[in-house]
C-alpha positions as CSV (number, residue, x, y, z in Angstrom):
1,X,0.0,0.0,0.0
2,X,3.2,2.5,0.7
3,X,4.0,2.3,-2.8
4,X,1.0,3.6,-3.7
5,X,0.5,6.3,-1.5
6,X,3.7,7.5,-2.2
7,X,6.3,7.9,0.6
8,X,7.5,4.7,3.0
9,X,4.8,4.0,5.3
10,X,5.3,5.9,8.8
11,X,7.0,8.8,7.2
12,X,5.4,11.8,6.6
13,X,5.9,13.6,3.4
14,X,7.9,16.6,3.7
15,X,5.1,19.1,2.7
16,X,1.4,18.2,2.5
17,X,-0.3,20.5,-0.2
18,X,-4.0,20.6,-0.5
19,X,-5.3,20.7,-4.5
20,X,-8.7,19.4,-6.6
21,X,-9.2,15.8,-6.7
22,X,-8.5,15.0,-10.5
23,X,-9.9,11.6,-12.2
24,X,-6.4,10.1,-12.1
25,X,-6.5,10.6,-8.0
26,X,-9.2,8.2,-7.7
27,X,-7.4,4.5,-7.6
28,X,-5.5,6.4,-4.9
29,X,-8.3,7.8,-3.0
30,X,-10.2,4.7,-3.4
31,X,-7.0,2.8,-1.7
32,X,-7.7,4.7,1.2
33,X,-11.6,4.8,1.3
34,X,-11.3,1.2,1.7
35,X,-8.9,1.3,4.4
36,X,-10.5,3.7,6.7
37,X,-14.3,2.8,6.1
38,X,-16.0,-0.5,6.7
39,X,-18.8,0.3,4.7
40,X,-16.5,2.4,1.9
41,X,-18.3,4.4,-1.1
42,X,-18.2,3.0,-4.4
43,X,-15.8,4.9,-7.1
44,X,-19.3,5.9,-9.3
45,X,-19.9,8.1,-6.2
46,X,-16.3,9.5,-6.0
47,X,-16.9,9.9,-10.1
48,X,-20.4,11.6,-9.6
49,X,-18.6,14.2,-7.7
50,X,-16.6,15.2,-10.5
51,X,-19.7,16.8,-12.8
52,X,-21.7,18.4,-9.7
53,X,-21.3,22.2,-9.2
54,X,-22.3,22.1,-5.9
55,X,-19.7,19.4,-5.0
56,X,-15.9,20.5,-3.5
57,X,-13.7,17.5,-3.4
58,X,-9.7,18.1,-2.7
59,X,-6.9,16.2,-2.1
60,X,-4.2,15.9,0.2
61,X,-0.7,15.5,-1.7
62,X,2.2,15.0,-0.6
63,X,6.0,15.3,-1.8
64,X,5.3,12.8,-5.2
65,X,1.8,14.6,-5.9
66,X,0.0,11.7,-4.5
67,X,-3.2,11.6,-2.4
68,X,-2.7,10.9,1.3
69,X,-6.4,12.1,2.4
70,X,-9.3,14.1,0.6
71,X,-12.6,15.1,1.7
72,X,-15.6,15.8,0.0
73,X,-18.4,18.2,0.5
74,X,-21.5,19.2,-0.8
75,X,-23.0,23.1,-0.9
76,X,-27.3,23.6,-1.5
77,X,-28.6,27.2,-0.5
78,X,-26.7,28.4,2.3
79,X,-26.0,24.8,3.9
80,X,-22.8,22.6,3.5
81,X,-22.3,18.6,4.5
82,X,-19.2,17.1,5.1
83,X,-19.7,13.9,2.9
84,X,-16.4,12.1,3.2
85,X,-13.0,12.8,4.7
86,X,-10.1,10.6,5.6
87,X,-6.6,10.2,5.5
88,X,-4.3,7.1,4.7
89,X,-3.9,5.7,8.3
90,X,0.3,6.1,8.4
91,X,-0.5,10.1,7.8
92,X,-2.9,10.3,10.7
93,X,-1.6,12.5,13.5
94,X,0.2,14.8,11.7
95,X,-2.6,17.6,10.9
96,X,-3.6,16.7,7.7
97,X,-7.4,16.1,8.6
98,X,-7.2,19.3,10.3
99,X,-6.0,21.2,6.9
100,X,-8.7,19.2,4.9
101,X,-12.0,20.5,7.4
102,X,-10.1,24.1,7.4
103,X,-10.4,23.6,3.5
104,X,-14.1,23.2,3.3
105,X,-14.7,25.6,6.3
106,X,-13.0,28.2,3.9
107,X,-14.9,27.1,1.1
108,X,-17.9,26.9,3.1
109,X,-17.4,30.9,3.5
110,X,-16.7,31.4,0.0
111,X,-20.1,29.7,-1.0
112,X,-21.9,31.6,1.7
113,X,-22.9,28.5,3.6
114,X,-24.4,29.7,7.0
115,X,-23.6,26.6,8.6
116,X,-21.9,23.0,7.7
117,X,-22.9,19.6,8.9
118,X,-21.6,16.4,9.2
119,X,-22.2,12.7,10.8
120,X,-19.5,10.7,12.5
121,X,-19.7,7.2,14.3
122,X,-20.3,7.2,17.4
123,X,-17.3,5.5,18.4
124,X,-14.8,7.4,16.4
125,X,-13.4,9.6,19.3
126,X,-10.5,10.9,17.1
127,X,-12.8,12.2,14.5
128,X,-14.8,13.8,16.9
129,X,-11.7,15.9,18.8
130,X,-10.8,16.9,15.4
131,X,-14.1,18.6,14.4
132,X,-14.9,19.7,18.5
133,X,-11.5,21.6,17.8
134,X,-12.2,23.2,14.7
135,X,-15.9,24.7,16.4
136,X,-18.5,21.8,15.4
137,X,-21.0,20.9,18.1
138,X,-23.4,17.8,18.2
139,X,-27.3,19.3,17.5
140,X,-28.7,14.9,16.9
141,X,-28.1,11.6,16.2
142,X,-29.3,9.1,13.5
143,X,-30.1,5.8,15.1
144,X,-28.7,3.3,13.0
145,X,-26.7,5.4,10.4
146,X,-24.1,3.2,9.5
147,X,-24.3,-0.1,8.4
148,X,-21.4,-2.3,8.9
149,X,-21.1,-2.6,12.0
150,X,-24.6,-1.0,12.9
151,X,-23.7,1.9,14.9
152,X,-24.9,5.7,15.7
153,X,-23.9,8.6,14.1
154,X,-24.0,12.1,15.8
155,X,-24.6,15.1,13.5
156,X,-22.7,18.0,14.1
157,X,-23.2,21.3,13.0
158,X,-20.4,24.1,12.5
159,X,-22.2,27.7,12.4
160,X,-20.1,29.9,10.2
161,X,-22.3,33.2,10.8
162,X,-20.3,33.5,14.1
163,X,-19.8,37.4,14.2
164,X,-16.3,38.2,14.0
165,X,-15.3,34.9,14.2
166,X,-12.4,34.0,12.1
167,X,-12.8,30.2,11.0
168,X,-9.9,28.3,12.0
């Protein structure tokens, strides 16, 4: 899997750059979709992404201009969703899912989204540190969300009309 991520497993690339998911990014992203979900999206819904307007969908690249995380979000009236986000698990830790939720915060403002959402499992603690850092606050849960295993998800919300408020 190193290989195809790019640098040796357990090193970190020397910069991480954030750019637009292009079609050639997607064995790569889909390398690490598989990894880090249990119940994974299928590449038609990576491709779908692609030919939506409404869709923002980046990569994480390191030194050789390979993916080492993404996320995806979508954008409707003044409302955003977080679809997707990961990061190839020997990247984890070093700030790179931070950078990729301050990316769609940012393009949150520039769509004039009012507030973002998201759903996260219920047991992923380190997911929810991450987004509790960057401002996002449970507001419900869906019963039964995720399928495999069956398990909770708490929906966060991240209200970007805070007055004055820089997002971070």
């Amino acid at each position: 899997m190193s290989a195809e991520l790019g640098a040796a497993a357990g090193t970190v690339p020397a910069y991480v750059a954030l750019r637009p998911a292009r079609r050639q990014d997607l064995d790569a992203v889909m390398t690490i979709e598989q990894a880090a979900f249990t119940d994974p999206w299928s590449r038609s819904s990576f491709v779908w992404l692609f030919d939506d307007a409404r869709t923002y969908f980046v990569v994480a690249v390191g030194d050789d201009d390979r993916p080492v995380g993404y996320v995806a979000a979508w954008f409707v009236a003044d409302e955003g969703e977080v679809a997707t986000l990961a990061v190839a698990e020997q990247y984890r830790g070093h700030g790179i899912g931070a950078q990729l939720v301050d990316a769609v915060l940012g393009e949150a403002r520039r769509r004039g989204a009012a507030a973002i959402y998201l759903e996260v499992r219920e047991s992923n603690v380190r997911a929810q540190q991450l987004y509790a850092a960057k401002g996002f606050v449970e507001v419900g849960r869906r019963r039964h969300y995720y399928r495999r295993p069956r398990e909770d998800a708490r929906v966060l919300r991240r209200s970007l009309a805070d007055a004055g408020r820089e997002i971070d």
